[in-house]
C-alpha positions as CSV (number, residue, x, y, z in Angstrom):
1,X,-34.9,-61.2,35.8
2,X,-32.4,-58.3,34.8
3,X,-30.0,-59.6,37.5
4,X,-29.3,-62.8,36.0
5,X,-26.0,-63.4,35.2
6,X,-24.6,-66.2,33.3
7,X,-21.1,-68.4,33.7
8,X,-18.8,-68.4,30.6
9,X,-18.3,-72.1,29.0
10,X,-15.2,-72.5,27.4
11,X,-15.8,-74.8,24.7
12,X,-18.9,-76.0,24.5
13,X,-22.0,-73.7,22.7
14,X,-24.8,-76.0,23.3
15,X,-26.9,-75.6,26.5
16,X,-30.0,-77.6,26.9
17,X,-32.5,-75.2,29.1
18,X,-35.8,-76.7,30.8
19,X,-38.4,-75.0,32.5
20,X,-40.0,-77.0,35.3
21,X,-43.9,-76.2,36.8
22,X,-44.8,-77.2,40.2
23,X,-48.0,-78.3,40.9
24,X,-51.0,-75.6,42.5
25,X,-51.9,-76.8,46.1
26,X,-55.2,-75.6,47.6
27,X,-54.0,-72.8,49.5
28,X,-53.1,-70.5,46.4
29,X,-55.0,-72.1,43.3
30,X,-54.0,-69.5,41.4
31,X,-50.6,-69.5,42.0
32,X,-48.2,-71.7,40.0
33,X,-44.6,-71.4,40.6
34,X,-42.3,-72.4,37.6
35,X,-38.2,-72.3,37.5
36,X,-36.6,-72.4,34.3
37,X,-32.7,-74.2,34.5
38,X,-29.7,-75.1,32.7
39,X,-29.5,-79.0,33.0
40,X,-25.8,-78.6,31.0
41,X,-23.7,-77.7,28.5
42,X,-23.2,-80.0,25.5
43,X,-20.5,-79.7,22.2
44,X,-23.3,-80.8,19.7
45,X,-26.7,-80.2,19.1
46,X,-27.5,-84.0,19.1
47,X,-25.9,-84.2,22.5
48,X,-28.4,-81.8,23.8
49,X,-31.2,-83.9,22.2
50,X,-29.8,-87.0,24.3
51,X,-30.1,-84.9,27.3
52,X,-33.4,-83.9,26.7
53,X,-35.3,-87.1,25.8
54,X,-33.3,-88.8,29.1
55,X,-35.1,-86.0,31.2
56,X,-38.4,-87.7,31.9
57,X,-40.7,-85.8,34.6
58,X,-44.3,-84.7,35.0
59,X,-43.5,-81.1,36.1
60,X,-41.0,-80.6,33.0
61,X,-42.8,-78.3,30.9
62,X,-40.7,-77.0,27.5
63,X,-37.2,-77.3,27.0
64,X,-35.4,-75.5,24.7
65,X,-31.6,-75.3,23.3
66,X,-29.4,-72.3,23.7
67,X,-26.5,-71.9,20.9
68,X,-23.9,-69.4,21.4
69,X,-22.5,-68.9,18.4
70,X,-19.5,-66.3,19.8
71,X,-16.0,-66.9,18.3
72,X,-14.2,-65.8,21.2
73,X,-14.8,-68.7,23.4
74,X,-14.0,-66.8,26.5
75,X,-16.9,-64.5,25.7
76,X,-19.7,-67.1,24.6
77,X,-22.3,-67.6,27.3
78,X,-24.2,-70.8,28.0
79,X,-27.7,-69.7,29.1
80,X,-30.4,-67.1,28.2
């Protein structure tokens, strides 16, 4: 996880994160593999809530908003 990088956004300091959880099969009980992604990158908070509430899947598991609230656009970064 200290290798993650993150793309600048330009004008937009909303992202909408969800993490996702895939199911256990029989093989491994014990193990359950979850990914956590950006779906996008919104210019309001009440654009992200759109986003979220359209996102309708079993394996979604939390989602969660992300504002950057740099002033140098160049420099904000749209993920955690």
């Amino acid at each position: 996880m200290a290798n993650q990088t993150h793309a600048p956004v330009a004008s937009k300091p909303f992202a909408l994160i969800c993490s996702f959880q895939v199911p256990t099969t029989e093989l491994n009980p014990d193990f359950v593999p979850s990914v956590s992604v950006v779906i996008g990158h919104y210019d309001s908070q009440e654009q992200a809530k759109h986003a979220r509430q359209a996102i309708q899947h079993a394996a979604l598991i939390s989602a969660w908003m992300y504002q950057s609230f740099e002033s140098n656009a160049s420099n904000a970064l749209g993920g955690v």
